[in-house]
N, C-alpha and C positions, 0 to 999 in steps of 0.2 A: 504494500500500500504506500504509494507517495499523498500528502500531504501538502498544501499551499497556503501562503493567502499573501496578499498585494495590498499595500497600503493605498488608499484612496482619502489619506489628507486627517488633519489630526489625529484622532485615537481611531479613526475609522477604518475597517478591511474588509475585503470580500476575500471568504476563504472559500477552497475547494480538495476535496478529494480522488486521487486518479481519473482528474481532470473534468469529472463530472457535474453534479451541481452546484451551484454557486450558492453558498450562505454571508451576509450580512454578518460583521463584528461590529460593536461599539465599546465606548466605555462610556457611563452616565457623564453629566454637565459638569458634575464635583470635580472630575479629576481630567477635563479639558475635552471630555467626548460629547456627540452631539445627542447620544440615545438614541442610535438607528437602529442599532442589531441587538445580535446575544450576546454575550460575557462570555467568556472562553469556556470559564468552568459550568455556566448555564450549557453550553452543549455536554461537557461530560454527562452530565444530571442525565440530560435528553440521552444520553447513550446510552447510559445502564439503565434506562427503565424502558428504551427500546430495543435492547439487545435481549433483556429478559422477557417482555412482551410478546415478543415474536415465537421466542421457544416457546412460552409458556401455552401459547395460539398453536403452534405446530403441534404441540403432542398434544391436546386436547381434541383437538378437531381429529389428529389419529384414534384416539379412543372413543370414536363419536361421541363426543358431548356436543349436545344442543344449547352453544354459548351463544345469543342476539345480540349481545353488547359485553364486552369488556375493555379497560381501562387498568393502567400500571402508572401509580403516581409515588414521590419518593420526596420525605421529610428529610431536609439535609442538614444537619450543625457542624460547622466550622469553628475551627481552632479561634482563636481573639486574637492571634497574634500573626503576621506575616510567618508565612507563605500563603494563610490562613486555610489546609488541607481538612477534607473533610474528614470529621471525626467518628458520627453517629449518623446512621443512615436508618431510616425504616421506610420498608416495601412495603404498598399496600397493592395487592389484586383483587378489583372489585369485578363481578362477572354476572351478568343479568342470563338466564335464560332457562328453562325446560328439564329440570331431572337432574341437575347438574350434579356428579355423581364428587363429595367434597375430597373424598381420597384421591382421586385422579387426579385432582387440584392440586395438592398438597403434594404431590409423587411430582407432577410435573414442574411445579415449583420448585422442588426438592433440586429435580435432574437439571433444573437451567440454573442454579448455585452453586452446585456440584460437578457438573461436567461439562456443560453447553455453552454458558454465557463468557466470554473473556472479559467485558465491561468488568463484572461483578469479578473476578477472578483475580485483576487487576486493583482492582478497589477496594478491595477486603484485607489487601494486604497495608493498608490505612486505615480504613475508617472499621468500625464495628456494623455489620449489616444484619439489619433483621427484619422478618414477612409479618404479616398482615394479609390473610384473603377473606372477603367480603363476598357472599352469594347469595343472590337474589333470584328466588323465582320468578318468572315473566308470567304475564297473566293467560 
């Protein structure tokens, strides 16, 4: 994987990934940005709860669960002091839909912790991470 981004004038960048889509960086007004984009460490966030998301969608939908809606959102505390690395993280999987069978849940969460996700793999080895799943029957 190569990695980019190109400055476009004060704290502002558009970055890219082998060569593909373009993401917006900023930094807020405080510290000289104009608040266009994301924060660097906002995309980490966005990656480990998209990296988990995806497994966690893939083997469910393998073990046919009838999920309508789910979401993967992630509580982050940072250190107070510079470099300010994430400390505590907590995963919450919230999953809307038909019969949803909770062990399946639980296993496939388990397995994108454990073996699938490298976000979490990499970021565990920092912060403390722990789940949260949430299931909702649909009507």
């Amino acid at each position: 994987m190569k990695s980019k981004v190109v400055w476009k004038g004060n704290m502002a960048f558009t970055g890219s990934a082998d060569g593909t889509y373009l993401i917006p960086l900023d930094a807020s007004e405080a510290v000289g940005g104009r608040d266009l984009g994301f924060r660097p460490l906002q995309l980490i966030a966005i990656g480990l709860v998209g990296c988990t998301a995806m497994d966690v969608i893939s083997i469910l939908q393998k073990k046919r669960q009838e999920v309508t809606h789910f979401d993967v959102s992630a509580e982050i505390e940072q250190a107070d002091e510079h470099p300010r690395v994430f400390t505590k993280i907590l995963i919450t999987y919230t999953l809307t839909g038909k019969n949803i069978d909770r062990a399946a849940v639980e296993r496939a969460v388990e397995l994108s912790e454990t073996r699938y996700c490298p976000a979490q793999a990499m970021i565990e080895k920092a912060a403390e991470i722990t789940h949260n799943i949430v299931i909702n029957e649909a009507d």
